[in-house]
Backbone as numpy.savetxt, mean C-alpha at the origin, in Angstrom:
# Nx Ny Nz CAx CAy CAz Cx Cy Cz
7.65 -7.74 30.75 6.81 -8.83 30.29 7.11 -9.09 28.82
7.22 -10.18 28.33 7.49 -10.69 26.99 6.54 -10.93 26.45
5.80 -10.68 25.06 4.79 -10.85 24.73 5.20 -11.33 23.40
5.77 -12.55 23.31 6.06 -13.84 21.91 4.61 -13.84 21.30
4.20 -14.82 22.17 2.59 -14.82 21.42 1.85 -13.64 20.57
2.15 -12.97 21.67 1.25 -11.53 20.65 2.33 -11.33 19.73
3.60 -11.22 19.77 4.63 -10.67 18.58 3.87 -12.47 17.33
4.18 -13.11 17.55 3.79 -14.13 16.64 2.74 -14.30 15.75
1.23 -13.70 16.50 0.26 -13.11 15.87 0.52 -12.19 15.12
0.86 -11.21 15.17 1.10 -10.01 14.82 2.74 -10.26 13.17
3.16 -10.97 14.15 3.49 -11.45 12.84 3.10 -12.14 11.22
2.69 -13.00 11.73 1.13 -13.60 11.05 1.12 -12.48 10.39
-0.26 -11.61 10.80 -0.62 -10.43 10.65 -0.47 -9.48 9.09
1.10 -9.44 9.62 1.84 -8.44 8.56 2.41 -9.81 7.76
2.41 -10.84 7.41 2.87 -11.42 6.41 1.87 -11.31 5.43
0.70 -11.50 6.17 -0.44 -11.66 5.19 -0.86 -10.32 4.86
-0.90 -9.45 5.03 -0.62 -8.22 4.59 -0.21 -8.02 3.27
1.01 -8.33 4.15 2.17 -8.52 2.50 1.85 -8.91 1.49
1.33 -10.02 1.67 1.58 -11.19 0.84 0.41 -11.17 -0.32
-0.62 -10.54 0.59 -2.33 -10.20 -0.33 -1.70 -8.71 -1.23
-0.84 -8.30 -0.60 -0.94 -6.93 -1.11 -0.44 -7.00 -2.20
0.91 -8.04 -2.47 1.87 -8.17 -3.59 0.70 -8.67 -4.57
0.18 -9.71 -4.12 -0.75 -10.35 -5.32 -1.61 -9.47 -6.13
-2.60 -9.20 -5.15 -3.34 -7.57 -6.07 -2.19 -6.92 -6.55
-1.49 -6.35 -6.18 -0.43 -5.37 -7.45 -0.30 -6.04 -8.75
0.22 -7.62 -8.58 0.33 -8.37 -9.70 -1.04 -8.67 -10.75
-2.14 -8.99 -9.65 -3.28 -9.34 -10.42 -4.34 -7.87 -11.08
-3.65 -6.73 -10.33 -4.53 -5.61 -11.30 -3.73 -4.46 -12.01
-2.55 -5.48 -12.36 -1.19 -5.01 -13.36 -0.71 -3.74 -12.92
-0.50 -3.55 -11.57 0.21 -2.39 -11.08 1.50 -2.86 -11.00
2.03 -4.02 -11.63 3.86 -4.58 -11.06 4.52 -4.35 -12.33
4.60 -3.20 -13.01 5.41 -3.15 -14.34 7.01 -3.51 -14.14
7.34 -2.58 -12.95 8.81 -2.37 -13.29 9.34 -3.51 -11.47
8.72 -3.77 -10.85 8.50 -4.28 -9.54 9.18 -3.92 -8.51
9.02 -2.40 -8.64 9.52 -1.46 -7.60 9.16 -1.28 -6.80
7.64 -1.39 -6.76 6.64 -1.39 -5.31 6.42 -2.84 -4.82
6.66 -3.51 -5.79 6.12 -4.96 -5.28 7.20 -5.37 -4.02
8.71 -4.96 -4.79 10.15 -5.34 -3.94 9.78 -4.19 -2.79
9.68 -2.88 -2.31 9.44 -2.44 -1.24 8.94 -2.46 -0.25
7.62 -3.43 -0.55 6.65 -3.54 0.33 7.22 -4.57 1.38
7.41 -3.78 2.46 7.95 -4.16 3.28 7.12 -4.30 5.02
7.50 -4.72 6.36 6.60 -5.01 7.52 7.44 -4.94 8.46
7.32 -4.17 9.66 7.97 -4.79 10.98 7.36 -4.67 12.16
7.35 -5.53 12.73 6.86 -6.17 14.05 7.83 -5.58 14.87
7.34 -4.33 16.07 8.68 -4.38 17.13 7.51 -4.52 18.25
8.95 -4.95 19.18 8.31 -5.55 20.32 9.35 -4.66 21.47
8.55 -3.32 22.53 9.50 -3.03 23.40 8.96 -3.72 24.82
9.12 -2.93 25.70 8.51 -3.60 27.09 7.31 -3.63 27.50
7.09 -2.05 27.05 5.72 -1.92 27.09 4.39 -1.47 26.01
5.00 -2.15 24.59 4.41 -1.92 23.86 4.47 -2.68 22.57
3.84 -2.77 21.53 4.40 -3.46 20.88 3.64 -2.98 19.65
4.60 -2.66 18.40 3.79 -2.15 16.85 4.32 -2.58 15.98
3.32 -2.65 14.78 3.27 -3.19 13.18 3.17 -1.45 12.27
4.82 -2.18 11.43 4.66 -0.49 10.86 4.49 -1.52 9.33
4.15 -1.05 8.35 4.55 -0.89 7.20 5.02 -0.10 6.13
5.91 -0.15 5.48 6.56 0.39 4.49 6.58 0.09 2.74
6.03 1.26 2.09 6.51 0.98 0.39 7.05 1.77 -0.14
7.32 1.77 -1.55 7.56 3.28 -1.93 6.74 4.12 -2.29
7.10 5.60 -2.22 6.16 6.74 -1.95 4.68 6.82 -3.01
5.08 6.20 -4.08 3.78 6.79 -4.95 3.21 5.19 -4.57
3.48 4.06 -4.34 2.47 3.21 -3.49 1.21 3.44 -2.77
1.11 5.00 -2.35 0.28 5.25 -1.53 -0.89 5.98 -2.78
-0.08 6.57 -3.94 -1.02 6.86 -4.72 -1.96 5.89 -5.61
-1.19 4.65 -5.84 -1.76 3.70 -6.40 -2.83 3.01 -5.83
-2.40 3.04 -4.47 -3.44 2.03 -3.18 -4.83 3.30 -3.39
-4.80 4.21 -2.78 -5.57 5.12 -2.43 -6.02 6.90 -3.60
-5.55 6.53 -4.50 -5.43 7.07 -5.64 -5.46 8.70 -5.33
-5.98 9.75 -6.58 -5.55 10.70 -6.85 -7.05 11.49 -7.29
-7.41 12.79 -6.89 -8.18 13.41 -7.00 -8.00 14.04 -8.43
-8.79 14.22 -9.64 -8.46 14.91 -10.89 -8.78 16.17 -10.51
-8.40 17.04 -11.44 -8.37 18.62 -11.93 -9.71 19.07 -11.82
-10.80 18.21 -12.56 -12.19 18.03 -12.92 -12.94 17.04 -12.91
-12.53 15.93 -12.45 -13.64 14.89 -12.01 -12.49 14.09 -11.06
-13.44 13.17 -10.29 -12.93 12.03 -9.45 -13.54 11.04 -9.46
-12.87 10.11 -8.88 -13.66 8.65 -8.95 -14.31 8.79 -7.41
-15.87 7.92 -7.31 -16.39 7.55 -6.32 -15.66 7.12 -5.27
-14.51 6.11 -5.46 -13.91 5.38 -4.05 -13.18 6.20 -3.70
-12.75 7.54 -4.36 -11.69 7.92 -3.84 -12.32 8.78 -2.56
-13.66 9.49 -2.81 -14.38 10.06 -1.44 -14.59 8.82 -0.35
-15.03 7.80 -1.02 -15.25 6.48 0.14 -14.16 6.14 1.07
-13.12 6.32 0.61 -11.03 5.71 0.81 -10.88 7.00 1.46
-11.40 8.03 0.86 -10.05 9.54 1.02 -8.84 9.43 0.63
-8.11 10.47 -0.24 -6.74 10.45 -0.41 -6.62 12.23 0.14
-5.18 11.71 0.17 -4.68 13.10 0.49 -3.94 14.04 -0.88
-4.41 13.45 -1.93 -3.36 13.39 -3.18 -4.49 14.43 -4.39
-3.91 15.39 -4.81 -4.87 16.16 -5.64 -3.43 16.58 -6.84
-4.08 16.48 -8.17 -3.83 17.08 -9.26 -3.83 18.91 -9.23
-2.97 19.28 -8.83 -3.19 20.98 -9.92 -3.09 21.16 -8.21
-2.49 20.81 -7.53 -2.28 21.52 -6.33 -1.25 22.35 -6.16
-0.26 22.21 -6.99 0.54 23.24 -7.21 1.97 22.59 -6.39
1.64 21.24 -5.34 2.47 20.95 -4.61 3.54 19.81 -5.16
3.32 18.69 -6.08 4.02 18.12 -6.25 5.31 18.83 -7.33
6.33 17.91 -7.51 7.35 18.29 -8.79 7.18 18.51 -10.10
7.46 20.04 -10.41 7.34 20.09 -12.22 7.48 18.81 -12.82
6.64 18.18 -13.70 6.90 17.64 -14.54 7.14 16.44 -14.23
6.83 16.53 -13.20 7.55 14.62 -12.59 6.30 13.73 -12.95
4.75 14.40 -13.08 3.80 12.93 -13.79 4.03 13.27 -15.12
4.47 13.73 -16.02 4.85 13.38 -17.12 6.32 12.83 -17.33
6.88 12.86 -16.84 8.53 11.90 -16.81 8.12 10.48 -16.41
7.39 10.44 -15.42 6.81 9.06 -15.02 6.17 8.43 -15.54
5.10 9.00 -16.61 3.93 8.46 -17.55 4.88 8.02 -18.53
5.72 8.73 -19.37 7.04 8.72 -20.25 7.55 7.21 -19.78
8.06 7.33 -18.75 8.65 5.57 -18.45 7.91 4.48 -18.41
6.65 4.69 -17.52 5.76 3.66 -17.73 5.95 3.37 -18.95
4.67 4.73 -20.14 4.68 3.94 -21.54 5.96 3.35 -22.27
7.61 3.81 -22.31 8.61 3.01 -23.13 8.43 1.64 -22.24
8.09 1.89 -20.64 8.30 0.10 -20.29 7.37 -0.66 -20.94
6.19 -0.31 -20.82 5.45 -1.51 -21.35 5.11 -0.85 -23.21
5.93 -0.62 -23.74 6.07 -0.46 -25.59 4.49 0.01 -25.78
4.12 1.19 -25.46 2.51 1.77 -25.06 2.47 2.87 -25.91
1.95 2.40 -27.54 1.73 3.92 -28.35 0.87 4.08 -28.51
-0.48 5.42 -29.22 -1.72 5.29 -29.49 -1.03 5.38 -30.93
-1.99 5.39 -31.49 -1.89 5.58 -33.06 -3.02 6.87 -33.46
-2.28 7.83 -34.29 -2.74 8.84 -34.66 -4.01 8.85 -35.62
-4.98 9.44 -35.81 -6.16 8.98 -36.36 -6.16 9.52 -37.91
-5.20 10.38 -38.02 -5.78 10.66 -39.63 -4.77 10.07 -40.04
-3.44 9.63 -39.62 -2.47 8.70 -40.77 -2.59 7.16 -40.33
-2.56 7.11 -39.44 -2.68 5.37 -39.10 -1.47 5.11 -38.08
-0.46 5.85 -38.09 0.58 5.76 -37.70 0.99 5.74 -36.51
1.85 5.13 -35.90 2.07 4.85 -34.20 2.76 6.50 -33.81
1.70 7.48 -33.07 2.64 8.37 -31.63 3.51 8.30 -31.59
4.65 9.43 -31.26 5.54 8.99 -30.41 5.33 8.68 -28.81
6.40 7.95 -28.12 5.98 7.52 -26.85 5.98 9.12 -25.81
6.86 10.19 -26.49 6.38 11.60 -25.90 5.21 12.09 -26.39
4.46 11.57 -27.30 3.04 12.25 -27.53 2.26 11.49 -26.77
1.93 9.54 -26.76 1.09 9.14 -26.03 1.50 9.76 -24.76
2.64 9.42 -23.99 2.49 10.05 -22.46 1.87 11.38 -22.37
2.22 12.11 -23.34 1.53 13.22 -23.11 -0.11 13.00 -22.91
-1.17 12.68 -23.60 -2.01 12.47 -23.79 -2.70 11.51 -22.84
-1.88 10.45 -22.42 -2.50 9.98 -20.77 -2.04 10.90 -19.78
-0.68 11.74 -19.75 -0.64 12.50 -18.33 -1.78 13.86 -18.72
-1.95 14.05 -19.57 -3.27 15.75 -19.68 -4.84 14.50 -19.15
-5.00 13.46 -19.66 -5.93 12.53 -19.15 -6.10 12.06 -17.82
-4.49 12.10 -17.13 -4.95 11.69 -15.53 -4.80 13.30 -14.41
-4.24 13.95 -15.31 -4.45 15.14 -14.66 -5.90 15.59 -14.74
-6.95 15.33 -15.50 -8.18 15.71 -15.54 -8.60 15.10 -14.76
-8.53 13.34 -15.01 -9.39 13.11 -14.36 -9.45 12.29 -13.06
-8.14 11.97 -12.86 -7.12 11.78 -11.34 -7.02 10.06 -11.50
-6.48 9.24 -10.77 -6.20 8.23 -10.80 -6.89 7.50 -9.98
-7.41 6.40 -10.45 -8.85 5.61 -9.73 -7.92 4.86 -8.45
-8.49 4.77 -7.58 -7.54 3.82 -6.11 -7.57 2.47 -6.69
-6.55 1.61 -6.29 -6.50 0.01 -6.30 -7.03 -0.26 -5.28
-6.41 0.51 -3.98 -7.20 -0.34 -3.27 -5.87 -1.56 -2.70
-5.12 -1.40 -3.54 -4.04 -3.00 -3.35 -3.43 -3.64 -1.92
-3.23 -2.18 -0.90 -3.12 -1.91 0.03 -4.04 -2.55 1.23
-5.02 -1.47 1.01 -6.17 -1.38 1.94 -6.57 -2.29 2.09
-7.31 -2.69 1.17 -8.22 -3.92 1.06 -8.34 -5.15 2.18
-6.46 -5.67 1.80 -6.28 -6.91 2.54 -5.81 -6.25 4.16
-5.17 -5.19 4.26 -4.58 -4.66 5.80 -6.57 -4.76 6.47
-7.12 -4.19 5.71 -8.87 -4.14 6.56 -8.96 -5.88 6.75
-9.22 -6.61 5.77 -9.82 -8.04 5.91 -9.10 -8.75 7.29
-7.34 -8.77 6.93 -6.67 -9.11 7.92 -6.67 -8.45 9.28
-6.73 -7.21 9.39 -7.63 -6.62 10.62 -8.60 -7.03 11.10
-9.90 -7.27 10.51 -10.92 -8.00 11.29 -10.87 -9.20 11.69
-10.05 -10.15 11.61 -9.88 -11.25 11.96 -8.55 -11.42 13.59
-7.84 -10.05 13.44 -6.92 -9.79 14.23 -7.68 -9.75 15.85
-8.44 -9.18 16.14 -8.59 -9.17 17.65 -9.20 -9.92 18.42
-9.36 -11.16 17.86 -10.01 -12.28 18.39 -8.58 -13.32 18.98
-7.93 -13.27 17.78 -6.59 -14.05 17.85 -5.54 -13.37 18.85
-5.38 -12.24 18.79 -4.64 -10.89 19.70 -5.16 -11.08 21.22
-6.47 -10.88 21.43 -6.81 -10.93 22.35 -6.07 -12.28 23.58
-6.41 -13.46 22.45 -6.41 -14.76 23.19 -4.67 -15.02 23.15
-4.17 -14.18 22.76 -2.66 -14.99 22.63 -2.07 -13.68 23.57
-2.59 -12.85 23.57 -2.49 -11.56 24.91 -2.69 -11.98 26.11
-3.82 -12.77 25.97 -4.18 -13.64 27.29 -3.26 -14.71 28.15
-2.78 -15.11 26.94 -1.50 -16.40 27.03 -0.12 -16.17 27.64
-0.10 -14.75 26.61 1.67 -13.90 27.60 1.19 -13.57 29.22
0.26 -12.66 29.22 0.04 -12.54 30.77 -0.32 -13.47 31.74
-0.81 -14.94 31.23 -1.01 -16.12 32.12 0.25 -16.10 31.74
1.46 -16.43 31.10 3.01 -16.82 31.51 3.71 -15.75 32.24
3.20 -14.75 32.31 4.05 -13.53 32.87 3.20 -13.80 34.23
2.52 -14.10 34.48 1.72 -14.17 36.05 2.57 -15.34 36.90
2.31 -16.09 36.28 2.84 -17.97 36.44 4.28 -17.59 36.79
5.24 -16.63 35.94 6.41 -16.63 36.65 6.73 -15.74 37.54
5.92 -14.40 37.93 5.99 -13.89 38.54 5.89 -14.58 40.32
4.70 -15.48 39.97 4.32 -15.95 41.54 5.07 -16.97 41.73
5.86 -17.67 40.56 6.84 -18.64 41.00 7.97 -17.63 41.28
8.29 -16.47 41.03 9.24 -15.87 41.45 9.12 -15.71 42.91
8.07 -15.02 43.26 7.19 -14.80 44.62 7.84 -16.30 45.91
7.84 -17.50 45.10 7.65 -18.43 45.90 9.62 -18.95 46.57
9.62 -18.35 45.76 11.23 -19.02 45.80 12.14 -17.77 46.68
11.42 -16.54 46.84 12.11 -15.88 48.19 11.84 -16.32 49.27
């Protein structure tokens, strides 16, 4: 049985997905370097007897969407969301959120200024000083993700349903015209 209609919905589906998801990245300045924005990716497969919507980004995408538990405090949404992502777990790579904080701040030219001379940080002291800051206190969720995959979900099984309905009235229709012609 061919199920166009439902692949077409479902297509739909994951564009808009996409498409909400890129915007929030852009509109709550998660698109510095537009590495996640370019990944975010969708596919629709369609086998005989089944048919799925995967999506794909890159890996710390999932930390940004659904954020990061701190050392010593957390944010509210992150119990509401759940992440699977904790500070001081011992599991991620030496040193890799401070190499990463390090790039962020040279990308976007991000110094504090030191309080008893006046003088601009270096960009290895501010990173330092936001990565000991998000290791405390973990990284709040965007959300950038979620948000729109939920909204566009609830609107999905009304449309699914009826265009599900549509393949199996064409898969019936040719079946019994098949029926007729032996």
């Amino acid at each position: 049985m061919q199920l166009k209609e439902t692949q077409k919905v479902l297509d739909v589906f994951k564009q808009v997905v996409l498409n909400q998801s890129r915007a929030m990245l852009s509109k709550k300045g998660k698109n510095v370097s537009n590495d996640l924005y370019r990944s975010l990716d969708g596919v629709v497969k369609s086998m005989p007897n089944s048919i799925s919507v995967e999506f794909k980004m890159e890996d710390y995408g999932y930390y940004q969407d659904r954020g990061v538990k701190g050392k010593t405090s957390t944010y509210p949404e992150i119990a509401k969301y759940g992440t699977l992502a904790k500070f001081g777990s011992g599991k991620g790579k030496k040193g890799g959120l401070s190499a990463g904080i390090k790039k962020w701040v040279e990308a976007r030219r991000f110094q504090f200024r030191d309080k008893k001379t006046g003088r601009f940080m270096s960009y290895q002291s501010t990173a330092y000083l936001i990565t000991r800051s998000i290791y405390n206190k973990g990284i709040k969720p965007s959300l950038f993700f979620t948000k729109p995959f939920e909204n566009a979900f609830k609107k999905l099984p009304d449309e699914l349903i009826e265009k599900f309905g549509l393949d199996v009235e064409d898969f019936l229709a040719f079946t019994l015209k098949e029926d007729r012609l032996r």
